[in-house]
N, C-alpha and C positions, 0 to 999 in steps of 0.2 A: 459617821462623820463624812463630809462631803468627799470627794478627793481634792476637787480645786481647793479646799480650804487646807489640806494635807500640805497638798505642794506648796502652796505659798508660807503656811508656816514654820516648816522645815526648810527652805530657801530662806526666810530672815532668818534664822538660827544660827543658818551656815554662815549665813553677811556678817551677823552682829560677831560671832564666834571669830571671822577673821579680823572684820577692821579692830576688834576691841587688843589686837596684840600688835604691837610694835613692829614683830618683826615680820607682820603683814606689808606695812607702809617702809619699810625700809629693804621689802622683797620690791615691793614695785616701784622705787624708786631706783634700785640697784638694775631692773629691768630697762628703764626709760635711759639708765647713763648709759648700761652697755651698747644700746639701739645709737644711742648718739654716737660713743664713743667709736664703734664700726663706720657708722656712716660716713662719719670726720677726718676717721684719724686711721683707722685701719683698710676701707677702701677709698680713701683720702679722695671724696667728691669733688673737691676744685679741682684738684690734678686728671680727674678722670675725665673731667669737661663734658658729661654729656648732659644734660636736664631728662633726669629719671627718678625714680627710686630703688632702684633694683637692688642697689649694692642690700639696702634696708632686708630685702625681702629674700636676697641669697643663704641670709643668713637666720632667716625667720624661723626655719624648722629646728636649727638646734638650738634655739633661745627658747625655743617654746617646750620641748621636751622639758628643760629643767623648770620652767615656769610652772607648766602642768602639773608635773611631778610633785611641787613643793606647794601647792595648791591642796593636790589630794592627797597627799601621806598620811595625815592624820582623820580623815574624811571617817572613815570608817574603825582604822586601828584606835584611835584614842576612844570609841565608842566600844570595842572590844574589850580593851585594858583597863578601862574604868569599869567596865560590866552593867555599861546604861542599856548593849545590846541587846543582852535578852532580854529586857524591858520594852524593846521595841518588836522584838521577834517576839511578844506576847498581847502585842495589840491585835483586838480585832480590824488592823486596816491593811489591803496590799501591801507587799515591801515595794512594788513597783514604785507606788508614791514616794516612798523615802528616797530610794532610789533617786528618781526624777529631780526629787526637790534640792538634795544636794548637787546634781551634777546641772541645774539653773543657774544656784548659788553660783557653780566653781564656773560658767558661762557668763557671768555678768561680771565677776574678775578679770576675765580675760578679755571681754568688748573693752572695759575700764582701760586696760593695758593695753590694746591696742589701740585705744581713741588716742591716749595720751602720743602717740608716734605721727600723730596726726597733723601736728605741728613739722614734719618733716616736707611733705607732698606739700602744704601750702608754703612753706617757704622758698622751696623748689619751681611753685609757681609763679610766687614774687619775683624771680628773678627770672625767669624764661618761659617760653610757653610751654608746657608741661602736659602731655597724654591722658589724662586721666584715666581714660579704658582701663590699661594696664593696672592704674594703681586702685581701682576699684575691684579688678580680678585677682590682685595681689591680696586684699581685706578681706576678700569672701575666701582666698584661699587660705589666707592664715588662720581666721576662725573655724573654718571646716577643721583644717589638721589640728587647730588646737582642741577642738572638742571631741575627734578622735584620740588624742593623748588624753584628755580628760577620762573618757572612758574606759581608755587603758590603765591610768592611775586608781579611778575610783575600785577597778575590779580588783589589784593587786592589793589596795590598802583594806578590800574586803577581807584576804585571805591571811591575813596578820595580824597581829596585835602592838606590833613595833612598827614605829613611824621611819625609825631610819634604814629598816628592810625594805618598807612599803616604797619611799623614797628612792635607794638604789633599786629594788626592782622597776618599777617604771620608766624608771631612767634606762634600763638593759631592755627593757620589750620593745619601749620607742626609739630607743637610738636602736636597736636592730631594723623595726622596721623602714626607720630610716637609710640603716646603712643597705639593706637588701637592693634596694635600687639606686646606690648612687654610682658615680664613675670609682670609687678607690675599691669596691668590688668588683662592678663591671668590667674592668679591665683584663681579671682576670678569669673571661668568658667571653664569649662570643655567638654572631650570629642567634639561634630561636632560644638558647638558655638564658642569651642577655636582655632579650625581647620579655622573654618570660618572667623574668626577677625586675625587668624595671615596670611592669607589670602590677608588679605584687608591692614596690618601693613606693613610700609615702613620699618620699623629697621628689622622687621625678614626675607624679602628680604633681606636687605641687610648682614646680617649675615651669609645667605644660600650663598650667592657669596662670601665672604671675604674667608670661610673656602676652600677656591679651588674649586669650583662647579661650574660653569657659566651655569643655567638654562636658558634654552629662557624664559618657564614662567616669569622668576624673572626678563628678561630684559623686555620683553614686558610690563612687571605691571610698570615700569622707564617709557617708551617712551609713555605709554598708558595715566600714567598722565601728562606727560610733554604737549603730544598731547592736552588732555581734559581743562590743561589751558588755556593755550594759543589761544584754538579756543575760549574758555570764553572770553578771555581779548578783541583778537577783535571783539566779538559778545557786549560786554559792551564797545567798543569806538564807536561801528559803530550805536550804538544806539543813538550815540550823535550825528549824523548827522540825524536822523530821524524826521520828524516834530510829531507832540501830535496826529494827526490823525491816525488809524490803517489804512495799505494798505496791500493788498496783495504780496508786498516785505516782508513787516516784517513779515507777517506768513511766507514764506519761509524760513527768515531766524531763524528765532525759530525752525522752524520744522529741518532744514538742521543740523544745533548745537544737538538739542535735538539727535538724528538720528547718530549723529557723537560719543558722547557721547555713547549712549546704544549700539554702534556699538564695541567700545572698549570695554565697560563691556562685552559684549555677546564673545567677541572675549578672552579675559582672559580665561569664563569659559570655553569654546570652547578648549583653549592649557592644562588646566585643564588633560585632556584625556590623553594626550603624556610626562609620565613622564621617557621616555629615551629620549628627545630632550636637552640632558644637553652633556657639556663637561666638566670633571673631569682633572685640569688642574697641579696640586699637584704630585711631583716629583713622589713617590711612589705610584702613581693615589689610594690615600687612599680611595676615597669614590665613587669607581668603585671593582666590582668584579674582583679580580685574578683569572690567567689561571689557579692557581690549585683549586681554586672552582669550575671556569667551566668547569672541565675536570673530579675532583667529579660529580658532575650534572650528566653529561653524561652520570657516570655509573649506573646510577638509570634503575633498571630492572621493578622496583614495584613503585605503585602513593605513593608520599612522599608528605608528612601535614606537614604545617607548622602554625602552628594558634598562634597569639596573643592576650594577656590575659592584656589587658589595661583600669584600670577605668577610668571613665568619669574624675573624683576628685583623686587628687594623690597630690602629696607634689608639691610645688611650685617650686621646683628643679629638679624633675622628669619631669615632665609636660614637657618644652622643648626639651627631647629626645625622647618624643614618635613619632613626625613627623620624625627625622632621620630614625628610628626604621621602623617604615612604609614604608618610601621610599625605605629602603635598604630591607626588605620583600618582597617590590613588583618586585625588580630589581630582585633579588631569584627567581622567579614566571614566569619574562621573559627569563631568561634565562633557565630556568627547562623546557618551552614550555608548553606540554600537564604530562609530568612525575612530574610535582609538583604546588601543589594548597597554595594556602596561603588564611588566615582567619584572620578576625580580629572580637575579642568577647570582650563585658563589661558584666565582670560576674553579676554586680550590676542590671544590666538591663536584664538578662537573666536566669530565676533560673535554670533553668535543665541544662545550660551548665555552674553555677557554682555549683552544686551538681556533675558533671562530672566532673569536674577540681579538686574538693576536695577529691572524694571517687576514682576515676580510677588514676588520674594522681595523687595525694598528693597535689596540689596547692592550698597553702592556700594565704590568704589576712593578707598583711604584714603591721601592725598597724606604722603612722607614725606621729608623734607629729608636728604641723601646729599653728604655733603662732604668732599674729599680735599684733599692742598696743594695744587692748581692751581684749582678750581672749586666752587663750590656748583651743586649744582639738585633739582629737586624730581621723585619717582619717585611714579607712582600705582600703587602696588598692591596686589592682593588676599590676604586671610588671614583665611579663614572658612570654615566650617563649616557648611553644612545638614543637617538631620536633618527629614526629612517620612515622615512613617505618615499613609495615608488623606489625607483633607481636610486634615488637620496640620499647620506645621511649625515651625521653632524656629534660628533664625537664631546663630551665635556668632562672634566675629569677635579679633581679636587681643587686645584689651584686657581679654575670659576667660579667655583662655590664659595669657598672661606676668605674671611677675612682672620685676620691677624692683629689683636691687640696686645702692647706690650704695659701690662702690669707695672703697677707701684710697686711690688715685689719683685716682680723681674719674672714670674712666672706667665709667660703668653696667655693670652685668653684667645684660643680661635671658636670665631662663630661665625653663621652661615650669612653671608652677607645679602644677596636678594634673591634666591632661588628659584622665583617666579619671572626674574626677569631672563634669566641666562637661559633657561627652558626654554619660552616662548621665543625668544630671540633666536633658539637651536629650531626651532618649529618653523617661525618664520620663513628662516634663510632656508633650508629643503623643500618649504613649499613654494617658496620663489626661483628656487633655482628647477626647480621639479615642470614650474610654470612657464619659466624662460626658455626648457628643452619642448614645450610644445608651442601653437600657435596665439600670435599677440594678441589678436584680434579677439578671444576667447576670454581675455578680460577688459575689456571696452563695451562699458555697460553703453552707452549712447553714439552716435554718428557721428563719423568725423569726417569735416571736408577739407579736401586742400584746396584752399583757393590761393591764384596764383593772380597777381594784380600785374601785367607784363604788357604793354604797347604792340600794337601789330610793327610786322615785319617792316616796312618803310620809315617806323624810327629806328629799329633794334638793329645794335651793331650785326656785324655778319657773325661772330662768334655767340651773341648769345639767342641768336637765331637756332643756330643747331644745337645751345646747351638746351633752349628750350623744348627743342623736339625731342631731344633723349632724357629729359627728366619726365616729359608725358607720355613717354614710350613703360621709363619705368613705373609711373605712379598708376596707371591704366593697367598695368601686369599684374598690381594689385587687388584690383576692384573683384575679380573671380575667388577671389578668397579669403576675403571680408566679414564674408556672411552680409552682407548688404549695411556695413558700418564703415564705410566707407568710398567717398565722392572724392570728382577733381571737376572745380570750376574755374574756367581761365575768365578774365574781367580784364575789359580793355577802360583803362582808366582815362582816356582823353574821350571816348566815346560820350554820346547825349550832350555835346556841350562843356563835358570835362567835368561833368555831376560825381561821376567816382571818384574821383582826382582830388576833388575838395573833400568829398567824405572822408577819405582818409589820411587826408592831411590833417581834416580837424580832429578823428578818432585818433590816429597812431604817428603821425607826424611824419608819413613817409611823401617826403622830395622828390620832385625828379634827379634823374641822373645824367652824368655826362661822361663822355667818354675824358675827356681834359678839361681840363681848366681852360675854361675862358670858350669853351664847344658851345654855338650855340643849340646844335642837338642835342635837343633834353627825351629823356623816354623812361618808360617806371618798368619795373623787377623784382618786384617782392614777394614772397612765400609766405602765407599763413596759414595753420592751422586752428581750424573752430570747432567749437561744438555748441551747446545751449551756455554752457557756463563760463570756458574762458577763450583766449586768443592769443596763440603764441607766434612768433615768427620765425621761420626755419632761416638759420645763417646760407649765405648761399656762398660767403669767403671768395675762392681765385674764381668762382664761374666752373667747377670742373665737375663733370659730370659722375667722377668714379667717388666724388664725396656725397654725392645726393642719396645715395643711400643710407649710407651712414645718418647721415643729417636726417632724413624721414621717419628712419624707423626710432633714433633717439626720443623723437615731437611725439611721436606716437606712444614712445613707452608714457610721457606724461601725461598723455590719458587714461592709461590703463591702469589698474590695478593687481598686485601681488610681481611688482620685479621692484629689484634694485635698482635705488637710485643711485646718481653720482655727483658727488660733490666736488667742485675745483677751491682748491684749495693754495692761495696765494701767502707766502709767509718770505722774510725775509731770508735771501740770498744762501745764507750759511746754515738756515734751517732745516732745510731743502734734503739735505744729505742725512745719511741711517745715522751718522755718528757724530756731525757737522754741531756745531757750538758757535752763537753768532758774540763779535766782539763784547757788544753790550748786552751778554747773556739774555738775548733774546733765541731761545730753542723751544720748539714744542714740537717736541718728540712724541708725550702721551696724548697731546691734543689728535696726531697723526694715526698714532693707534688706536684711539678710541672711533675716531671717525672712520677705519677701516674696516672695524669690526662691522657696524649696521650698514655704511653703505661703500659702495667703489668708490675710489680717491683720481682725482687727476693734480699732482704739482703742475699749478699755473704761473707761466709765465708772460706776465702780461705787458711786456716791453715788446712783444709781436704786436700790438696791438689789436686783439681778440679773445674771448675765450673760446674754450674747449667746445666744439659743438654738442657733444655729448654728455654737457655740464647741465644738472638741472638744480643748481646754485652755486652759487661763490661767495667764500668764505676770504677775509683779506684781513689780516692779525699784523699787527706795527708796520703799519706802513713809513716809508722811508722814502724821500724824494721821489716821490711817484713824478714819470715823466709824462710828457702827452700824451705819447700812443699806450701808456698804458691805463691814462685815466678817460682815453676815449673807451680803452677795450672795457672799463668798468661800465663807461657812460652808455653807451650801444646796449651792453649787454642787460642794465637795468632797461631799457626801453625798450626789448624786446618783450620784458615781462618777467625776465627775472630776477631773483630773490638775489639780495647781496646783503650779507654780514661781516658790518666793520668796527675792528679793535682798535682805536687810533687814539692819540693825545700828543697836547705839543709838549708835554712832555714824558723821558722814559728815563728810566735806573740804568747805572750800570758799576759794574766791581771796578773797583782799582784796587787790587791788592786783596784787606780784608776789609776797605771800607765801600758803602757807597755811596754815589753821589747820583744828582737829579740831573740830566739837560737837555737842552732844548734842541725838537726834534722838529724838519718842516715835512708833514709827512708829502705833501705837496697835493692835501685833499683838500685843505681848507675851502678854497674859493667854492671848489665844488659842493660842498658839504650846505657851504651858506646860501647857494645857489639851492640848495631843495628843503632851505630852512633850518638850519642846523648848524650851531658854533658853541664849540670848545674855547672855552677860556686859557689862556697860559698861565696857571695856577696849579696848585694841587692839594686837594682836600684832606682834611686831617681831621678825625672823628674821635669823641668822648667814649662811642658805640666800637671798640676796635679789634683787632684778634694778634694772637699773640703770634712771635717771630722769632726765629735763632738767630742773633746778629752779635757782632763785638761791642759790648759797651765799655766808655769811657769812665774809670770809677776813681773818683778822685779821693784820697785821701791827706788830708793836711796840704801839703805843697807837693805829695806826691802823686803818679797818676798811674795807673794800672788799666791794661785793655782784656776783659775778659767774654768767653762767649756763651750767650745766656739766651732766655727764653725771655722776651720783652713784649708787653703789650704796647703795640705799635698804632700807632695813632694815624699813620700814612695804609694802612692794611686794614680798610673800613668791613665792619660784619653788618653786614645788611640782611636784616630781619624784619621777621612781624613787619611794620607799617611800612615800610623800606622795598617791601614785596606787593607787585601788584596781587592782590588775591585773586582778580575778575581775567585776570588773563591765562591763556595756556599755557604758555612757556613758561611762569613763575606761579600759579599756584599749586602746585605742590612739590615746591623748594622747602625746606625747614628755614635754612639760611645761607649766605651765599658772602664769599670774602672776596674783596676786589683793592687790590694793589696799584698804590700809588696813581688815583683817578684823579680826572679834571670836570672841573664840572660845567656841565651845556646846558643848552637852552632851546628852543626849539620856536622858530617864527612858521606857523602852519599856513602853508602856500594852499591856495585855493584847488580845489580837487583832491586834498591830500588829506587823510584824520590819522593823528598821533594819538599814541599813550605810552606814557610812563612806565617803565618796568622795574628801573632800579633805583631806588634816593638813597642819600644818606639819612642817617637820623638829623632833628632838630638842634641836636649838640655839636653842628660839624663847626667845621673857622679854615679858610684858606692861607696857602702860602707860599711865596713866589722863592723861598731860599733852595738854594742847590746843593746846601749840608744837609742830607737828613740822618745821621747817625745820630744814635740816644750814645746822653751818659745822663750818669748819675751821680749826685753830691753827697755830702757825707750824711744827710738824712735819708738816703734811700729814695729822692724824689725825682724824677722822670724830669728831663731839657723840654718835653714836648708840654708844657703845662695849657697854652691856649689862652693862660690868663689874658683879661685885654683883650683879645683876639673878638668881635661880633660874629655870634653865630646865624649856620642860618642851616637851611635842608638843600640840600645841589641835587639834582639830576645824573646820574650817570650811565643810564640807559634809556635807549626811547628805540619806539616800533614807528615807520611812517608805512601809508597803505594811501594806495590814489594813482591818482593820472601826474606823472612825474613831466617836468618836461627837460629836453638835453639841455646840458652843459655848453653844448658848442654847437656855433649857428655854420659852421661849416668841418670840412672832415682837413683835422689836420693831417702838414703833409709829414711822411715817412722817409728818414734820412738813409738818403743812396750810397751805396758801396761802390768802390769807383768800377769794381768789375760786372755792375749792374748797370752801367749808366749807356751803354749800347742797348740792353734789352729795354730800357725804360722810351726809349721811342717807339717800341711797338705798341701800338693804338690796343688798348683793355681798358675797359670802362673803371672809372674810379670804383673807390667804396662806399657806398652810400650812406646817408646820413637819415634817423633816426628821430624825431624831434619830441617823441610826444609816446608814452607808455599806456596799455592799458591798465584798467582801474584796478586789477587781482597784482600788481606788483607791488614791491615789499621790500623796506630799507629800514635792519636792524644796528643801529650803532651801541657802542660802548667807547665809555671815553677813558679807554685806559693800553695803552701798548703792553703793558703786564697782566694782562687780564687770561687766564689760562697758562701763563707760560710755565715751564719744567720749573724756573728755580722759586717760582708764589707757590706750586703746588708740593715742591719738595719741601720748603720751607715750614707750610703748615701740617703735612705730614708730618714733621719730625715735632712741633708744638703738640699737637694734637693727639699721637698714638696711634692713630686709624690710617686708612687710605680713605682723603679728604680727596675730592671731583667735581665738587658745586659748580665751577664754572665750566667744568666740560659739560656735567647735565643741563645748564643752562641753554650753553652752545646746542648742544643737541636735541635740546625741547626747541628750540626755535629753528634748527632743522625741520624736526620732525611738524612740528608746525608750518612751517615756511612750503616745504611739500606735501600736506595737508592729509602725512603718515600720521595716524592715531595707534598703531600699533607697540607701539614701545614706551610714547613718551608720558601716558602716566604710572608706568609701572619704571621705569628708570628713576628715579626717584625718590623711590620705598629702596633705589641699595643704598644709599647713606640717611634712613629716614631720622635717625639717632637728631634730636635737636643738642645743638651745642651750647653751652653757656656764653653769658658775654662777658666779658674781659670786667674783671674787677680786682680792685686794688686788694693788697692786700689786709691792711686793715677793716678793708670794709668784708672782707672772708672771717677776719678773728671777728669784727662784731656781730656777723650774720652764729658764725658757731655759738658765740659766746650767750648770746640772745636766744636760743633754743634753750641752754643748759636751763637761764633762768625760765623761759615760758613752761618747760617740761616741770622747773619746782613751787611753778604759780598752780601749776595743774594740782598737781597733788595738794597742795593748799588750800583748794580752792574743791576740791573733793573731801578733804577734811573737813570741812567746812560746812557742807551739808550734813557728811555724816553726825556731826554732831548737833545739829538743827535739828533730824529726824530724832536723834537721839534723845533730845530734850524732852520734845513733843509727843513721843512716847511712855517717858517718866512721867510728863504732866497728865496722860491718860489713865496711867498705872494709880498714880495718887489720887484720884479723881474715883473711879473704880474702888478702891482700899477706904475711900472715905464714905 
């Protein structure tokens, strides 16, 4: 007999043999509820808000033990107890076939079983955009481990005659080898014994696959036992063909089994070795190095250490991230080559290198309370990070790594929130600061001149006759140490006829100057630096010679490559301070700390009318009656070339008490704004598309009224997603999604020289509105004040990018209000300040039309909604930094730390009919598998009588 004809007749036997019994169809129907009933109801997916499936697949391994189990209980023992066995152990055909053909059968049950879940992932899609990676590595992982339990099953129901032996045993082999590598053992081990058991554990495979990873290790550890049972199973049927005498067949066949076995163990530790044989299959290949890591790496001149500081013993929730921690250290290690070494230390176990970690680096051991039902007590241990280049280095310790969510249960879930970013960002700063302690010029891939556009001495005041001698006394001291990247060309702009003069009035818009109003001695002073690419202006501020250093070598950093930038940072008044709280809860406290982490901070004050010369952008968050001199110091300083990001709207929130209310704010940018194309509506948009909020709502019952504080989906709190997201730009593709509080919506009239785009819209379902109540309540149906009915919808703008030749605000330089104990020095003759008319084409004006846009109490707000540490608008902010200075090294890896996509704000009806609506498509499925079965079944009856006749 063939064998393919074996296997397949033996697999319909097994089919007919299960569908033909009830409590086949009422096993996998009892599977499909409990899958739902998890997903629903026990890790309660609306409340978890994240669009995934994981909760599904956290829980796959132990649905699948007992599925397996009750699959094969009877596989083999009902064919012992009935005594068809020896019937079968007396055929001339392999038992492998039988073998095989049952364990297809019990593999086409469980594809059955899982298809039917299938209905989860696409609902999940319907309603958000949804990874598929993952949930594709999650299907291959589920069926792997269920075909491992298969094999586990079928060998135990070999060795019985009773099905409900055969059943608890399977259940006890694979819930061990489940439990061997989970955390409720793990806990209690540490360091290489816990290494080694999650090793051997089938759930932590399976867990390293589900997250998007598809390891060969982890498939081989699948196919290795699948392999290892099932030669078991026919090595214990073929034993039943054996007579009680030993022969030298049966040592072969011991020998050949045993030999087969150690051959797969030996082969596991063997792949062991190759831990890049994996594919990272996750849309934003999260658990793969980015091209701007390895392009960091690269520049590594000097050997870069990277050493981990991991105790053996650690909290039972730490413990599971130190294998990620590892793997992604060593991924670091292959790609660095020979320019970086990685180390892995347990201080505990090593005193000289934890007396090093404590007196050289500061790392201390972080006491962590460890409590089971018998005892409390308190564990010191280590979870850090060093990265030293050179003299360098840059300490990270657990409270970088993890994030913190808080459970429907209340049981925290910490996980490792971007790990690739905090690294590379620790790699970064040592090798910038490594670069800063040697010479600039050293990262200045192209030539750079100072050209200085300045009137010969018979226009120039007498003062800045000699500023000008001692800034080319200094900028000449340079040229010997250059390495020849480095020129000074002075250019007398009245000369040829006044040919300069006009060039750069029409390129940059620089004027002449006067020492006074109304002087008719006009003479030019201007500073630029150039290269092939751009052209910046160096501030030259009082004329004082002991800033021109400062000022050259800032111009110069923004040519170079690998230092820190710095960013001036303008925010209202009371924000300003470490602990300062502004009336109208306007604070951005985390905006301050995030932005100090990547680059140097300066608080800008721009009622001096100027910024910082050492600003290489400006960032300006709710602005509030901006006066002249401080919207010239915006004006200037955009037409010198740079970069200005503004948060503004005419209108902002603010608490009274426990309500809030909307009003109207003149930030005093308007005129300006509309002067380079650009106007805010006084309005404010309220979206169908929106995110949820903790605010007091109004609950009326009967004539009575109750003020309770709840979690409200907030219609003024827009979630801007999918189409809402530029995809084709830097800053916003790759945002998942992004919430923006209480926005107005602009427009943009693109002024010639200048090309915009889009960053932020609302959805299509938005509707404006001018009232200054926005507190919800709610009526005795449960239904939301914010309904929109009536209301015409439309899609608003709320972010836009301009790039161009800008030109100023003001056709003259206004004048600055004197102190009366100034008004003596004000007759000493100093040339004004000069005016600025016209930018080059590399500047860059980012608006958002929102005063709440980043601030502490949007982001506390949706943190407490949400359960995570939510930041979309700071990575925002800080993509269009790292943009804006045209740093690629962070900003597509900042991104992947909150890559989690969120759901969007849905009623909750429409959550009961989404649930309600699986239960039925999961009992159409089985219906609708019935259905053929009995189709096929017929059609074989009709072949049977057909045949008989």
């Amino acid at each position: 007999m063939q064998p393919d004809r074996v296997l397949s007749r033996v697999a319909r036997k097994e089919l007919q043999l299960f569908f033909a019994s009830p409590v086949a169809w009422l096993f996998l129907a009892s599977f499909m509820a409990i899958c739902l009933f998890v997903f629903f109801w026990v890790e309660a997916f609306f409340a978890r808000n994240i669009a995934d499936v994981r909760p599904l697949f956290e829980w796959m391994p132990l649905l699948l033990i007992f599925l397996s189990a009750a699959l094969t209980m009877r596989s083999w023992s009902e064919e012992r107890r009935s005594g068809t066995l020896e019937h079968v152990l007396t055929l001339p055909v392999p038992l492998w076939q039988f073998v095989m053909g049952k364990f297809i059968a019990c593999a086409i049950v469980l594809i059955l079983a899982l298809a039917a879940t299938l209905l989860l992932p696409i609902t999940v899609s319907s309603i958000a955009a949804l990874d598929w990676g993952p949930v594709f590595a999650g299907y291959l992982a589920a069926f792997l481990l269920g075909c491992s339990y298969l094999a586990v099953g079928l060998f135990i129901s070999s060795r019985t005659d009773n099905a409900i032996v055969s059943l608890i045993g399977s259940v006890a082999v694979c819930g061990l080898l489940y439990l061997i590598g989970s955390d409720l053992l793990l806990g209690f081990f540490g360091g290489n014994t816990a290494e080694v058991l999650r090793l051997l554990g089938s759930g932590s495979r399976f867990e390293s696959i589900t997250r998007g990873v598809i390891d060969l290790r982890d498939l081989y550890y699948y196919l290795a036992v699948t392999a290892a049972f099932l030669a078991l199973n026919i090595y214990a049927l073929e034993r039943g063909r054996w007579s009680q005498q030993a022969s030298a067949k049966h040592r072969r066949w011991r020998l050949g089994i045993s030999l087969l076995v150690l051959n797969l163990i030996l082969g596991g530790l063997w792949l062991q070795k190759f831990p890049d044989l994996r594919k990272d299959v996750t849309e934003g290949k999260l658990y793969s190095l980015s091209e701007p890591s390895e392009t960091l790496l690269s520049q590594l001149e000097e050997p870069l250490l990277i050493r981990g500081y991991f105790s053996e013993r650690s909290h039972p929730l730490l413990a599971p991230l130190v294998p990620q921690l590892r793997d992604l250290l060593r991924e670091y290690a292959v790609v660095g080559k020979g320019d970086l070494r990685v180390e892995f230390v347990d201080p505990a176990l090593d005193g000289a290198a934890e007396k090093e970690a404590n007196e050289e680096y500061n790392i201390q051991a972080t006491p962590f309370q460890v409590a089971d039902r018998y005892q409390s007590a308190l564990v010191n241990a280590y979870f850090n990070v060093l990265v030293q280049y050179g003299d360098e280095n840059e300490v990270l310790g657990f409270s970088d790594f993890i994030e913190v969510k808080t459970a429907i249960e209340g049981q925290p879930e910490v996980l490792l929130r971007n790990p690739e970013f905090d690294i590379t960002r620790a790699i970064r700063d040592v090798l910038y600061r490594y670069r800063s302690g040697g010479e600039l010029f050293d990262q200045i891939t192209q030539p750079v001149t100072l050209r200085a556009y300045v009137s010969d001495d018979s226009r120039l005041p007498e003062l800045l006759v000699e500023y000008r001698d001692d800034i080319r006394t200094e900028a000449e001291a340079l040229i010997p140490q250059s390495q020849n990247k480095f020129a000074i060309d002075f250019i007398e702009p009245e000369a040829n006829g006044g040919a300069q003069a006009d060039r750069i009035l029409d390129e940059w818009g620089f004027q002449p100057m006067v020492t006074a109003l109304g002087d008719e001695n006009q003479f030019y002073f201007y500073l630029t630096l150039e290269d092939d690419h751009q052209v910046i202006q160096l501030p030259t501020g009082g004329f004082d010679p002991s800033d021109f250093e400062d000022a050259l070598e800032a111009g110069l950093r923004r040519f170079a490559s690998g230092f820190t930038r710095t960013v001036a940072l303008a925010l209202p008044a009371s924000s300003q301070g470490q602990y300062g709280r502004a009336p109208q809860g306007h604070s951005f406290g985390t905006l301050q700390r995030v932005v100090s982490q990547d680059h140097s901070i300066v608080m800008e004050n721009l009622a001096d009318g100027g910024v910082d010369a050492s600003a290489d952008l400006l960032i300006v968050m709710a602005p509030e009656a901006i006066d002249s001199q401080s919207l010239f110091a915006m004006d200037q300083y955009l037409m010198r070339g740079g970069t200005v990001i503004i948060a503004s709207s005419p209108r902002s929130i603010e608490t009274m008490g426990t309500e809030l209310r909307l009003r109207k704010v003149d930030s005093g940018l308007t005129g300006w704004l509309s002067h380079h194309g650009v106007s805010i509506q006084e309005t404010v948009i309220l979206d169908e598309r929106q995110a949820a909020f903790p605010l007091p709502v109004v609950r009326k019952v009967g004539a009575y009224e109750f003020r309770d504080m709840q979690f409200v989906d907030y219609p003024y709190l827009l979630d801007v997603r999918d189409d809402g997201l530029n995809p084709e730009h830097p800053i916003t593709q790759g945002l998942p999604n992004l919430t923006v509080g209480w926005a107005s919506p602009m427009s943009v009239d693109v002024r010639p020289g200048i090309t915009s785009k889009t960053l932020l819209t609302s959805s299509g379902n938005a509707w404006l509105s001018d009232e200054s109540d926005v507190m919800p309540s709610v009526d005795d149906s449960g239904q939301s004040s914010f309904s929109g009915v009536g209301k015409s919808r439309l899609r608003a703008s709320i972010g836009v990018t301009l790039q161009g030749e800008f030109t100023s605000y003001f056709d003259a330089v206004p004048e600055a209000p004197v102190a009366s104990d100034q008004v003596e020095d004000a007759a000493v003759e100093a040339p004004s300040s000069s005016l600025i008319s016209k930018s080059p084409s590399s500047t860059r004006l980012i608006v958002v039309s929102s005063n709440d846009f980043a601030s502490d109490q949007v982001l506390s707000g949706i943190i407490a909604a949400s359960g995570t540490q939510y930041f979309g608008p700071l990575e925002f902010l800080m993509n269009a930094v790292d943009w804006s200075l045209e740093d690629s090294s962070l900003m597509n890896i900042r991104s992947r730390a909150h890559f989690n996509r969120t759901l969007p704000a849905l009623p909750q009806d429409t959550q009961a009919s989404i649930e309600y609506g699986n239960y039925a498509a999961a009992l159409l499925f089985l219906l609708v598998i019935y259905g053929l079965w009995r189709l096929l079944r017929r059609g074989r009856e009709a072949q049977l009588r057909e045949v008989l006749a």
